[in-house]
PAZAPA-4460 file (N, C-alpha, C; in steps of 0.05 Angstrom, whole numbers, plus 32768, in hexadecimal, padded with zeros to 4 digits):
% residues 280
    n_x    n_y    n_z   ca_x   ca_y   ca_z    c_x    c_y    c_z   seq   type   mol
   7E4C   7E2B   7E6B   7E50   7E43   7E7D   7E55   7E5B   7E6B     1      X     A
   7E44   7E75   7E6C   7E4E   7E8C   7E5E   7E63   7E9B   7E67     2      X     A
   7E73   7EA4   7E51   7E85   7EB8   7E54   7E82   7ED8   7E63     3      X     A
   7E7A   7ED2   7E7C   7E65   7EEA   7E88   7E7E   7F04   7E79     4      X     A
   7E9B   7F09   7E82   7EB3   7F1B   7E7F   7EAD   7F1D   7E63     5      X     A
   7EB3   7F07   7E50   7EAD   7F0B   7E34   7ED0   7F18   7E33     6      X     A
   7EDF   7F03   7E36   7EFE   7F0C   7E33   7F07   7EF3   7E23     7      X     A
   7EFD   7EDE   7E1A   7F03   7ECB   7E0A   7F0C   7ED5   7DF0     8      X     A
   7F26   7ED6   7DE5   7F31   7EDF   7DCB   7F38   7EF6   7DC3     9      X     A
   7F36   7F0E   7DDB   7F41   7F22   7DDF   7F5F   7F24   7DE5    10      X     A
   7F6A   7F3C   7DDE   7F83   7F38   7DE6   7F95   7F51   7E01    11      X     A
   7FA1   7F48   7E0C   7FAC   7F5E   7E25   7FCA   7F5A   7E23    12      X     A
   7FD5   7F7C   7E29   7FF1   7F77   7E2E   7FF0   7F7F   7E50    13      X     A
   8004   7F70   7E5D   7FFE   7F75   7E77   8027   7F7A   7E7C    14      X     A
   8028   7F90   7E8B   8040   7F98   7E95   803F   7F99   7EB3    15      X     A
   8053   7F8F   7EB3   8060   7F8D   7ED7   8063   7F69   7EE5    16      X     A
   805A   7F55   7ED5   8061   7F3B   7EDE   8084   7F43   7EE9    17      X     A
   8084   7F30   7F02   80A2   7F32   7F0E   80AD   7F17   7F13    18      X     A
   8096   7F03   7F27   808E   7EE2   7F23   8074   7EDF   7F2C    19      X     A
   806F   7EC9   7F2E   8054   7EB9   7F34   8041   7EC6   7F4B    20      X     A
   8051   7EDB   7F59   8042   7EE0   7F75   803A   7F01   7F68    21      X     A
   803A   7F0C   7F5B   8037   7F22   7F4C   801F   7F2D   7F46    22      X     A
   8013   7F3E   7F4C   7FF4   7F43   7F45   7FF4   7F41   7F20    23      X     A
   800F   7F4C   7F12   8003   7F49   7EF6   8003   7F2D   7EF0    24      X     A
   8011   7F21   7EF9   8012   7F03   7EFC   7FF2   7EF5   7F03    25      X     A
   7FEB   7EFB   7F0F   7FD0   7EED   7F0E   7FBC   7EF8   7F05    26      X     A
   7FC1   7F0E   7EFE   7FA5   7F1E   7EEC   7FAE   7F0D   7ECC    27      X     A
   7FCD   7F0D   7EC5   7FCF   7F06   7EB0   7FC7   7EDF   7EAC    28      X     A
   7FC4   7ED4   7EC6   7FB5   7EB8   7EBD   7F9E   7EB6   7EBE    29      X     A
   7F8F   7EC4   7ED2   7F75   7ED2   7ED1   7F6B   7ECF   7EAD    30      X     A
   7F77   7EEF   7EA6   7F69   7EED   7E8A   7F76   7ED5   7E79    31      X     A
   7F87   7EC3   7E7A   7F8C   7EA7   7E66   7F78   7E98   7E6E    32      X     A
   7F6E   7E98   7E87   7F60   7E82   7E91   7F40   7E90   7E82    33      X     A
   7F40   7E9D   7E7C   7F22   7EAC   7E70   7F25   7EAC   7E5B    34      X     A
   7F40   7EAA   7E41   7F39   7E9E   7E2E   7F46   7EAE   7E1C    35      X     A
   7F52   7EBE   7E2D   7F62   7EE1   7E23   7F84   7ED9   7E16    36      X     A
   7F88   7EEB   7E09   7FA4   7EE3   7DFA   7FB2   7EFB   7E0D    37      X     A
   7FD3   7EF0   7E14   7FD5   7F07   7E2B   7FF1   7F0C   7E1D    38      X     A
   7FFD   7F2A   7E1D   8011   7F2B   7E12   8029   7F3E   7E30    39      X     A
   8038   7F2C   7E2E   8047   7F2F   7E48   8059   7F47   7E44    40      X     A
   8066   7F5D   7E55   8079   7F6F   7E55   8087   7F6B   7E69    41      X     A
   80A4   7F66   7E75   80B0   7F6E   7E80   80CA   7F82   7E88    42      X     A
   80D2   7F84   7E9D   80E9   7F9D   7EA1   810A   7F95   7E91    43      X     A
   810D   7F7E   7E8E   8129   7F75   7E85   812C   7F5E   7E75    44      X     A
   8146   7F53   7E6A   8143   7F38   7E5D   814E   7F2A   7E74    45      X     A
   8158   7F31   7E86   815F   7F1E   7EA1   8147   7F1B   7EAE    46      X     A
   812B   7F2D   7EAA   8110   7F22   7EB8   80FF   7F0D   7EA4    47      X     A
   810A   7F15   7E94   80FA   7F04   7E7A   8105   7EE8   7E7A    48      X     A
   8121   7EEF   7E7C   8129   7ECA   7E7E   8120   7EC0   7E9E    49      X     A
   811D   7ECA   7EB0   811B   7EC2   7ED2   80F6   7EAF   7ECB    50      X     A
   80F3   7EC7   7EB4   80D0   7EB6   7EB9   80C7   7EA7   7E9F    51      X     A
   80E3   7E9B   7E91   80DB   7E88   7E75   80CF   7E71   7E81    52      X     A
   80CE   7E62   7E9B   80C1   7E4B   7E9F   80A0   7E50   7EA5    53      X     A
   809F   7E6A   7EB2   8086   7E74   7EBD   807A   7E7D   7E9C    54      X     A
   8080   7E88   7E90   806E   7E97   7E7B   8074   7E81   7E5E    55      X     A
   8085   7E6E   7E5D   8093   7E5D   7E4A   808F   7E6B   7E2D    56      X     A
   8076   7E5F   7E1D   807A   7E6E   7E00   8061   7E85   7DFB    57      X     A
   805E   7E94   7E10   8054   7EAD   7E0E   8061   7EC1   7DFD    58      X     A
   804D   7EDD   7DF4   8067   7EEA   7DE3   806C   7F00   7E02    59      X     A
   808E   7F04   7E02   8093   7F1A   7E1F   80A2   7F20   7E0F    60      X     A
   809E   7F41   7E16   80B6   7F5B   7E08   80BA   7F69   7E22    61      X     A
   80D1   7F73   7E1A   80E2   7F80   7E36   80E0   7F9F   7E2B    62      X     A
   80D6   7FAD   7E47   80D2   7FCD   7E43   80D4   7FD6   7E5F    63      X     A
   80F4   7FD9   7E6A   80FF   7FF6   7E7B   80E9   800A   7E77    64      X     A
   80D4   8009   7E86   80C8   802B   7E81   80D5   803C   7E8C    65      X     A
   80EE   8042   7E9C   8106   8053   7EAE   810A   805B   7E92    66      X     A
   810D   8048   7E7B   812E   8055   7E6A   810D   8067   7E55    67      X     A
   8119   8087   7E47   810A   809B   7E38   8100   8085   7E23    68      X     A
   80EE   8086   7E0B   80E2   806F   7DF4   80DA   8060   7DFA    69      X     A
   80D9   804D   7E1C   80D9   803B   7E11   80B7   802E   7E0A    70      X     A
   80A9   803F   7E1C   808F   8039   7E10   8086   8033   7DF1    71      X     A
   8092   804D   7DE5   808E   804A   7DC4   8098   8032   7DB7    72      X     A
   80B5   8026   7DC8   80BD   8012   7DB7   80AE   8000   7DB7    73      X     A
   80A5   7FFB   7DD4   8096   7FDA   7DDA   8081   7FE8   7DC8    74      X     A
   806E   7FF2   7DCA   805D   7FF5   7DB6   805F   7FEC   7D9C    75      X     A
   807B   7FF7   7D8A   8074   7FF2   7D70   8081   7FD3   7D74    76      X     A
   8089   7FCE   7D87   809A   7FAF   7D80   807F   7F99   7D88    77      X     A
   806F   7F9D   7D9A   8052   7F8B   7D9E   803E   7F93   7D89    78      X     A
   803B   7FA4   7D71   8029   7FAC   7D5F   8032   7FA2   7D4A    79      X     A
   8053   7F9F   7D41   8063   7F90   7D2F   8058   7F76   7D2F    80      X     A
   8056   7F6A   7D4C   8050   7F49   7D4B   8034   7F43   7D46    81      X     A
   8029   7F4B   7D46   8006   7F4E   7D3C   8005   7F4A   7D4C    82      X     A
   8000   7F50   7D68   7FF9   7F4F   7D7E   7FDE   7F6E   7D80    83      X     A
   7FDD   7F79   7D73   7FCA   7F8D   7D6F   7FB3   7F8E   7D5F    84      X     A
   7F99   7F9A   7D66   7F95   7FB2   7D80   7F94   7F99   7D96    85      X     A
   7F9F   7FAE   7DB0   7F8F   7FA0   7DC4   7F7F   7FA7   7DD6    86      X     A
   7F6F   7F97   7DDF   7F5E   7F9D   7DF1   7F62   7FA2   7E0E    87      X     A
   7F78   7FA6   7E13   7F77   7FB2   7E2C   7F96   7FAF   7E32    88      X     A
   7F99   7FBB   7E49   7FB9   7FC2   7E58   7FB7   7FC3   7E79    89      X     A
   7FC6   7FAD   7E84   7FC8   7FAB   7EA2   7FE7   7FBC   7EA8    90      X     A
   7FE1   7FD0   7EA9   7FF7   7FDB   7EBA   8005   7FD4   7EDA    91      X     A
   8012   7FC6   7EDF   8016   7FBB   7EF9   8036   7FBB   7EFE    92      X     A
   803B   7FD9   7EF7   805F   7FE3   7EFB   805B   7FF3   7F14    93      X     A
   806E   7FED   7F2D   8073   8006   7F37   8094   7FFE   7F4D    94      X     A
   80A5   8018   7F4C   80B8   8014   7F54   80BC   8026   7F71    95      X     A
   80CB   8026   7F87   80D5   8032   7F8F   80F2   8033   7F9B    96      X     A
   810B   8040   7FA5   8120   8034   7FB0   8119   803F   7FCA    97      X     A
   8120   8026   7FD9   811C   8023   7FF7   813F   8019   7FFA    98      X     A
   814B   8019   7FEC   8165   800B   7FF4   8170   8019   8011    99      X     A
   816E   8033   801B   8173   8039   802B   816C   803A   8045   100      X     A
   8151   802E   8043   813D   8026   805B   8123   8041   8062   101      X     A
   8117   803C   8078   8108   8052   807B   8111   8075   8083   102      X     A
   8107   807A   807F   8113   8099   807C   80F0   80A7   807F   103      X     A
   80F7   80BF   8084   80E3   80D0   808C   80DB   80DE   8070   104      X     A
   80C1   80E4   806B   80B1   80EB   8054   80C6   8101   8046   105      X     A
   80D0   811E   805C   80DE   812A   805A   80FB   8129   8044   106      X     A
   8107   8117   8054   8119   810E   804B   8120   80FF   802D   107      X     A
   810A   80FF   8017   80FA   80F3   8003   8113   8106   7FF3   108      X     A
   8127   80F0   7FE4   8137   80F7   7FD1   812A   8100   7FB4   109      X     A
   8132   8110   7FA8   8124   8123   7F9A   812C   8107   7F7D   110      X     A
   813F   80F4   7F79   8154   80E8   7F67   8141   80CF   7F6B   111      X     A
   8137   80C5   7F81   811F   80AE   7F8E   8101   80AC   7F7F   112      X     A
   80FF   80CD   7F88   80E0   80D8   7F86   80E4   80D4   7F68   113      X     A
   80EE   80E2   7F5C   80E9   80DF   7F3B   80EF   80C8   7F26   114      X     A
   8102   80B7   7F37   80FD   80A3   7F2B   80E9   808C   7F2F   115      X     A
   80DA   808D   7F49   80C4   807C   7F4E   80AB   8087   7F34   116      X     A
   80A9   80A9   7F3B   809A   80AC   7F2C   8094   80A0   7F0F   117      X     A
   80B0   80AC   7F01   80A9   809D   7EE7   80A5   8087   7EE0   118      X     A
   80B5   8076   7EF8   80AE   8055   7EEF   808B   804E   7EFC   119      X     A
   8081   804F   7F10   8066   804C   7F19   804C   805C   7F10   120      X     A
   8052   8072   7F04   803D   808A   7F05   803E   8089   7EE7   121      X     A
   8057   80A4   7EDD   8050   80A9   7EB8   8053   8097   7EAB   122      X     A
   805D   807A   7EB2   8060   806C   7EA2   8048   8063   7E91   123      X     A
   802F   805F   7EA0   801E   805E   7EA1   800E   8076   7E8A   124      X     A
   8017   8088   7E89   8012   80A0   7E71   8023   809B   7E5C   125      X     A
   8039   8093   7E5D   804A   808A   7E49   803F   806F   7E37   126      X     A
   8039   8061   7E48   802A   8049   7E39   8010   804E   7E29   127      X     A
   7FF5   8060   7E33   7FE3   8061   7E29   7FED   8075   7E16   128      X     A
   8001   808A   7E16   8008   809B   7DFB   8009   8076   7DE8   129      X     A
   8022   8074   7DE7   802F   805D   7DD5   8018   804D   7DC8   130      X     A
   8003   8042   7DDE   7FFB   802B   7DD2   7FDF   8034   7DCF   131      X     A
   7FDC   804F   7DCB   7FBA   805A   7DB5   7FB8   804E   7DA1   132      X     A
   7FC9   804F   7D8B   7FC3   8046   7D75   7FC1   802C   7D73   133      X     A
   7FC4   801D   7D86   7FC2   7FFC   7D86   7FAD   7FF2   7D9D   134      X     A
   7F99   8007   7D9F   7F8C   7FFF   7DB5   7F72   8000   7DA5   135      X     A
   7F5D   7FE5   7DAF   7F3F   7FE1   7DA1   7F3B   8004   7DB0   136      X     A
   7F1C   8007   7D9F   7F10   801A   7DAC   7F0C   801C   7DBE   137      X     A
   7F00   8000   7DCF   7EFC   8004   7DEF   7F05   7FF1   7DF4   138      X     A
   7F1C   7FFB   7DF6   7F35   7FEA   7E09   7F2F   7FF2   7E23   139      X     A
   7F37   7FE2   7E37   7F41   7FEE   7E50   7F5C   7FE5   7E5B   140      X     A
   7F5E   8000   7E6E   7F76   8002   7E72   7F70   7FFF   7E95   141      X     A
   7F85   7FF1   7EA3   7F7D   7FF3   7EC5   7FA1   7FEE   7ECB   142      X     A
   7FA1   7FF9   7EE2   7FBD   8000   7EF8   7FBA   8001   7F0C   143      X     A
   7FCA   7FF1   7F1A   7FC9   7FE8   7F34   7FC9   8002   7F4E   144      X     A
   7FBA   8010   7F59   7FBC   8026   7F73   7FB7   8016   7F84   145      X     A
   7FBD   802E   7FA2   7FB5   801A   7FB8   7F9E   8021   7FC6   146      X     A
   7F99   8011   7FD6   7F77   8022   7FDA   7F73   8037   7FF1   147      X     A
   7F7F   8046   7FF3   7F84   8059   7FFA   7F99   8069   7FFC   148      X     A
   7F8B   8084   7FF7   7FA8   8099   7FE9   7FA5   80B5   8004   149      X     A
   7F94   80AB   801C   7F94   80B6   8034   7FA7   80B5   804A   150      X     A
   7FAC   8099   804A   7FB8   808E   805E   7FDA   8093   805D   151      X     A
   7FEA   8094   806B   8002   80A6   8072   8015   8088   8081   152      X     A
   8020   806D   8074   8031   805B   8081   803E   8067   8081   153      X     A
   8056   8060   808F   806E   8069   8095   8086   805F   8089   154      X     A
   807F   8044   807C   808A   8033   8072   8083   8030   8050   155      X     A
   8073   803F   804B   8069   8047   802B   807C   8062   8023   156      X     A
   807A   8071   8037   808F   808D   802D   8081   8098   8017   157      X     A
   8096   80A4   7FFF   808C   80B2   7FE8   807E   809D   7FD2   158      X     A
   8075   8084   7FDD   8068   8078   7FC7   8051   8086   7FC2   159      X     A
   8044   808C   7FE4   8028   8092   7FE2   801F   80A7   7FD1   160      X     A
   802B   80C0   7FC8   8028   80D8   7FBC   8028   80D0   7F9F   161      X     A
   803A   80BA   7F97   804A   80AC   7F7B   802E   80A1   7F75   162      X     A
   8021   808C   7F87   800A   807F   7F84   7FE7   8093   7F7B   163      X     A
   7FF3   80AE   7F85   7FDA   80C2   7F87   7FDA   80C8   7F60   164      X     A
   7FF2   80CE   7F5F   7FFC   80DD   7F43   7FEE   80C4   7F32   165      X     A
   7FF3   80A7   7F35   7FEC   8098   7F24   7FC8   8099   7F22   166      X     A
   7FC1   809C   7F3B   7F9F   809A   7F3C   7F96   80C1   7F29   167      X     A
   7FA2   80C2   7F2C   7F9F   80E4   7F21   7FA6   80DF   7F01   168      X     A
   7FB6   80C8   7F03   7FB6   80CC   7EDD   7FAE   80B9   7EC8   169      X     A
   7FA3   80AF   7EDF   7F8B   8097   7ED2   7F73   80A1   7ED0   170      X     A
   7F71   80C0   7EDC   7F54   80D0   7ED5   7F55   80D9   7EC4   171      X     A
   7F6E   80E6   7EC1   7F71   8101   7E9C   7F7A   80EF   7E8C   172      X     A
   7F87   80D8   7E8F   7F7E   80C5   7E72   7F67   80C1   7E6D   173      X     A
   7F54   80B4   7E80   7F3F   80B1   7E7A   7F2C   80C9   7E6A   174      X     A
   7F31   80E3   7E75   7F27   80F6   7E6C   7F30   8100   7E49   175      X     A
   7F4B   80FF   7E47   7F61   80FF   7E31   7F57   80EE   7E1C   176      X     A
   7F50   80D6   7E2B   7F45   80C4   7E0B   7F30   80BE   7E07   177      X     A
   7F21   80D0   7E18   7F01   80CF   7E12   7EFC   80DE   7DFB   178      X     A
   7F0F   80EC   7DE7   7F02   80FB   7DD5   7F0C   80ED   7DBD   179      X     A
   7F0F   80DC   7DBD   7F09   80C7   7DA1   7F10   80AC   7DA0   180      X     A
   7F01   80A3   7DBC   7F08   8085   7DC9   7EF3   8080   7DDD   181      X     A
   7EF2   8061   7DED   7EDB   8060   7DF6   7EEE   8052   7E09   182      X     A
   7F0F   8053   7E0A   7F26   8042   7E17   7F23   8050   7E38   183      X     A
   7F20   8040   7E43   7F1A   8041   7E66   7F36   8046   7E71   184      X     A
   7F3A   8050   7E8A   7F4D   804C   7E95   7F44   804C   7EAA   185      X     A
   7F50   802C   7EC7   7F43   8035   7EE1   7F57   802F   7EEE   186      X     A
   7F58   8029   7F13   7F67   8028   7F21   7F5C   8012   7F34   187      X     A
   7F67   7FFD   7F3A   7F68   7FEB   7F4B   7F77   7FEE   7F6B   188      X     A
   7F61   7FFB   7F77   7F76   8004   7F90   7F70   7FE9   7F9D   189      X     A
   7F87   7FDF   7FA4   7F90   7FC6   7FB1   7F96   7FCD   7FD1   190      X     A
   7F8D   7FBA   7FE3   7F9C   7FB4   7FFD   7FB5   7FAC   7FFE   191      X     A
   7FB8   7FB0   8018   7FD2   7FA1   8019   7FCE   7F83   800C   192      X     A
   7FED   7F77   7FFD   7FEA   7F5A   7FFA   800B   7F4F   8000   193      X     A
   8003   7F32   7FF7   801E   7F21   7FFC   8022   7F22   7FE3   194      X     A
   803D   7F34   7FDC   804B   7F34   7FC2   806C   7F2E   7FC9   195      X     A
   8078   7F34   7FB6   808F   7F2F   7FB4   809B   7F4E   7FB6   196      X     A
   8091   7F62   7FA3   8090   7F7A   7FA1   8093   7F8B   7FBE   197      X     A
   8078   7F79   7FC8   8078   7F89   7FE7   808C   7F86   8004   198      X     A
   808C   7F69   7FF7   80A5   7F5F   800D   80BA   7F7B   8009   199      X     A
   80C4   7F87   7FF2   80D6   7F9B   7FF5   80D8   7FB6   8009   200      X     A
   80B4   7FBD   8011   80B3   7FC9   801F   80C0   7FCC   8042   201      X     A
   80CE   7FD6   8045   80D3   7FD6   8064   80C3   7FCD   8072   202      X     A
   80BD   7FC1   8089   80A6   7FBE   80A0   808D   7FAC   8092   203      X     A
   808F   7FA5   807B   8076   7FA3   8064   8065   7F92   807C   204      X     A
   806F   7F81   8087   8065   7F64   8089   8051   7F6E   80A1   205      X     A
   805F   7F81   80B6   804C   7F8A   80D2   803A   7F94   80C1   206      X     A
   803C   7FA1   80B4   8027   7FB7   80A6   800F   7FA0   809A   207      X     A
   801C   7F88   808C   8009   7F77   807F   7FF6   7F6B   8090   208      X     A
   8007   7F5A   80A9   7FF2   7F4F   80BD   7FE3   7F67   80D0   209      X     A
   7FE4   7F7F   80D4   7FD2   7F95   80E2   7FC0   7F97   80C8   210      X     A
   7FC1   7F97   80AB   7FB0   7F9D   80A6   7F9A   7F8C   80A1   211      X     A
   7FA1   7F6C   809D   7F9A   7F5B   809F   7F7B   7F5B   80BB   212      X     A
   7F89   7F63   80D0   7F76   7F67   80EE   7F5D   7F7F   80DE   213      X     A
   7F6E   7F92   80CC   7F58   7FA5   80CB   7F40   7F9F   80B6   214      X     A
   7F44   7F90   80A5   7F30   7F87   8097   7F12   7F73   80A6   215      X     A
   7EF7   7F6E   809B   7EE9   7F71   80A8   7EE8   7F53   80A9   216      X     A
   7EFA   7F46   809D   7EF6   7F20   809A   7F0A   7F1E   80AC   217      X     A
   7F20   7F2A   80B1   7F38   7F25   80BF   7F4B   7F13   80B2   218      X     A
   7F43   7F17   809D   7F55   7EFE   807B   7F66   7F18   8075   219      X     A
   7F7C   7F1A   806F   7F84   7F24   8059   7F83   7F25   8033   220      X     A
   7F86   7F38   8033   7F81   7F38   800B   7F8B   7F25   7FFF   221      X     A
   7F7A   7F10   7FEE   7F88   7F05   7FDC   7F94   7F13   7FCC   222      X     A
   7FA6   7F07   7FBD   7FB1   7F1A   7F9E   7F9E   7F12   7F86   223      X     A
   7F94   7EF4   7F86   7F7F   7EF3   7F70   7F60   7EF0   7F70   224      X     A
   7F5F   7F12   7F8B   7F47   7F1B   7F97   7F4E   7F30   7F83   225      X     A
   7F62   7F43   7F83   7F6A   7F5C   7F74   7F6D   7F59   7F52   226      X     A
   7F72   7F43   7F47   7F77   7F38   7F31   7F60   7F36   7F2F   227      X     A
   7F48   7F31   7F38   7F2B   7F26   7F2F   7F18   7F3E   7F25   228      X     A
   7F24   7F53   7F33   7F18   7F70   7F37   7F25   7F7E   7F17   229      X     A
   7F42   7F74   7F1A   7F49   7F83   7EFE   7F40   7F79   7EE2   230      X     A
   7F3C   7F56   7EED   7F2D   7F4D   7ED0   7F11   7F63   7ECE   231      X     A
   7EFB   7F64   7EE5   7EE6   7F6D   7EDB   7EEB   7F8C   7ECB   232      X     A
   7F00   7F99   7ECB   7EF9   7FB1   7EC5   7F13   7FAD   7EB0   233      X     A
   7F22   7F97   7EA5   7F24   7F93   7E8D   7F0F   7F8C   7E75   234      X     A
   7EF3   7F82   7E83   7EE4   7F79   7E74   7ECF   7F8E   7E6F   235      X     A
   7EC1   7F81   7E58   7EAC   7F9C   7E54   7E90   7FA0   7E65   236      X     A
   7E95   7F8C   7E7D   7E7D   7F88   7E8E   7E82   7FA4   7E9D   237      X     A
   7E9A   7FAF   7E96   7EA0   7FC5   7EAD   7EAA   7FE6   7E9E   238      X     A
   7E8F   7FE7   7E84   7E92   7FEF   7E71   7E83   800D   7E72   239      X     A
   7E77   8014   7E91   7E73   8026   7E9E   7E84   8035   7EB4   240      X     A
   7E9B   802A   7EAF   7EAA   8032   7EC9   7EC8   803C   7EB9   241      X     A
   7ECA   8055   7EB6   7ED7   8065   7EB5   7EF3   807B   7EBF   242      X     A
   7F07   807A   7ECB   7F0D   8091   7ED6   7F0C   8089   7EF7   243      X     A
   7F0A   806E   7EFA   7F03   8066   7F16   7F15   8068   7F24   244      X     A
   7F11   8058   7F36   7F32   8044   7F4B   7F17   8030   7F58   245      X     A
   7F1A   8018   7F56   7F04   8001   7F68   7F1D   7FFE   7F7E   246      X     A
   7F0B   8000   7F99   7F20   7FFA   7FAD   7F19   7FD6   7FB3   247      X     A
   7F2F   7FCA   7FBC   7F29   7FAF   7FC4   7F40   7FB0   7FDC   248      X     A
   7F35   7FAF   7FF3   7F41   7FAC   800E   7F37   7FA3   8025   249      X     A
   7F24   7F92   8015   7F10   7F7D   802F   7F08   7F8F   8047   250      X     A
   7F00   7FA4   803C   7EED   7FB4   8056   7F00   7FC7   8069   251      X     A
   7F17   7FC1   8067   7F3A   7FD1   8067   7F2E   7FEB   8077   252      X     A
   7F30   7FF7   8057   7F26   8014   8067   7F0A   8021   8073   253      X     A
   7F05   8017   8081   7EDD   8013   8086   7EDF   800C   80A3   254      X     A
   7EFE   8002   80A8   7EFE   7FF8   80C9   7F09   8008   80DA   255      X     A
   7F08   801B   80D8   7F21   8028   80ED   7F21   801E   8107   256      X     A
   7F08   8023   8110   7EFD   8022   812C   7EF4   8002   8130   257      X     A
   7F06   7FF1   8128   7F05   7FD4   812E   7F04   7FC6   814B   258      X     A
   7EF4   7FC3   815B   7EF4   7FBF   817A   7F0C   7FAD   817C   259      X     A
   7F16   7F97   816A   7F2D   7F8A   8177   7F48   7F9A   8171   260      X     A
   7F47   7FAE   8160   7F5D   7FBA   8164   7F68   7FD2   8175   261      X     A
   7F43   7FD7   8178   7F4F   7FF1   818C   7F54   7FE1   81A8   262      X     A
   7F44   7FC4   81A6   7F50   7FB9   81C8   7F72   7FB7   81C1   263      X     A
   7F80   7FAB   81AE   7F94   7FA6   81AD   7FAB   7FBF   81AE   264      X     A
   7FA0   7FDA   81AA   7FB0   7FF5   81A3   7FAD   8002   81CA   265      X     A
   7F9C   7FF5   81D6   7F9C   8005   81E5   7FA3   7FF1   8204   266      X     A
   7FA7   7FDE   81FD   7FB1   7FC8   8211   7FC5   7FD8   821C   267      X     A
   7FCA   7FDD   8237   7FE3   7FE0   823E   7FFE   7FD3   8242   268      X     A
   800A   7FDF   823E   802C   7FDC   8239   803A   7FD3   8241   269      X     A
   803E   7FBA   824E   8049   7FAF   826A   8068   7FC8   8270   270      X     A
   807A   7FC1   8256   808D   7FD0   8257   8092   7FEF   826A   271      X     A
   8080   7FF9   8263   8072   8019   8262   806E   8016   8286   272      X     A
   8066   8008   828F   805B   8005   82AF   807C   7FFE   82B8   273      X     A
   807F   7FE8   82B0   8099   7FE6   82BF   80A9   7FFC   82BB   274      X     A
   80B9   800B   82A2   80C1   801F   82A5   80B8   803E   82BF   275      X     A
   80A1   8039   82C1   8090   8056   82CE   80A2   8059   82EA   276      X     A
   80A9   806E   82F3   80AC   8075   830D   809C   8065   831F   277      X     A
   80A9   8054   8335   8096   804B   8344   8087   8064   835F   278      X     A
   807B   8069   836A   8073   807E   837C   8076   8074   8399   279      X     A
   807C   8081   83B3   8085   8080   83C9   8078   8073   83D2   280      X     A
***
């Protein structure tokens, strides 16, 4: 069987594993299972020990992208281990605090907003600064978006804007290191999925099974549907694609006007009747 990806003996550092249900989590067995050497990052040494059974004698270095350096450090400390150049970087960080529940767009703490940003969005600029000099020529680089930066949940809040900034700076990198590099940067806009991550979201779960109805199989997204998409555009089969975002949302946004949903949106209300004024 040929190596169609051609990822056998290459090497990736992938950031954002949390556990096993994790999109970097399966992109990162994805490329082991293809033959790829994978070099793990996580947020703490309390996440690093939670996943010694899952990752056992992998090399994992811990990098807070919240705290100022730390991009540079992980850099020179994964280029120290000969772990360099590498061929590519799965970015798969993003934070928000919801500790307080839903709240209106409005209401978007200025102390919230900026720290989502830096951890989901520049971090993402912070890393490709750091890890130029340790990156093949045509590395690629991919980060997880969602596949759509239109749509307005109610239950997403200020991610959605946080999510825009990240698709916006996966273009001027791309643009940025086109002048003495051939290093890609794209965007994997993802559907909704079953994460661990997302469980954090308020309401996540109504939101998951409606969107589930809106897709055109009536399946919901796998996660190593999304992982399959980021291997191809880690590999050099996807060596034309530049500055992108590939959406994967099983037909998601293509359905609006879904006949079983508009029967289901427009069913009447039993509630709504019984409440009504009855008439003389």
């Amino acid at each position: 069987m040929s190596d169609f990806l051609q990822l056998t003996g290459k090497r990736f550092l992938v950031l954002g594993v949390a556990n096993r249900k994790s999109v970097a989590c399966a992109i990162a067995k994805s490329l082991e299972d293809e033959g790829a050497t994978v070099i793990y990052s996580v947020r703490s040494d309390a996440r690093r020990a939670s996943l010694a059974g899952l990752l056992k004698d992998r090399p994992v270095f811990v990098c807070d992208v919240e705290q100022d350096g730390a991009a540079g450090r992980l850099a020179a400390e994964v280029a120290a281990a000969g772990h360099a150049p590498l061929h590519g970087i799965v970015h798969s960080i993003a934070f928000a605090n919801y500790a307080e529940g839903l709240k209106p767009f409005h209401e978007t703490k200025r102390a919230d907003f900026l720290q989502a940003t830096a951890i989901s969005a520049f971090s993402l600029v912070e890393m490709a600064s750091a890890f130029r000099p340790h990156l093949a020529k045509n590395a690629s680089v991919v980060t997880m978006g969602i596949s759509s930066l239109r749509v307005t949940p109610d239950n997403y809040g200020y991610m959605g804007p946080i999510k825009a900034a990240l698709e916006s700076a996966a273009r001027f990198l791309a643009k940025s290191f086109s002048a003495e590099s051939e290093v890609r940067f794209n965007v994997v806009g993802a559907g909704p999925l079953k994460t661990s991550a997302s469980a954090g979201i308020p309401g996540y779960l109504e939101s998951y099974l409606y969107a589930e109805k809106m897709t055109f199989r009536k399946r919901g997204l796998a996660t190593q549907e999304v992982a399959n998409t980021a291997l191809f555009l880690l590999s050099e089969r996807s060596s034309g694609i530049n500055g992108a975002t590939l959406v994967v949302d099983a037909g998601l946004g293509s359905n609006t006007f879904d006949q079983e949903i508009i029967r289901l949106a427009m069913r009447p209300d039993p509630g709504a009747r019984a409440s009504r004024p009855q008439e003389p």
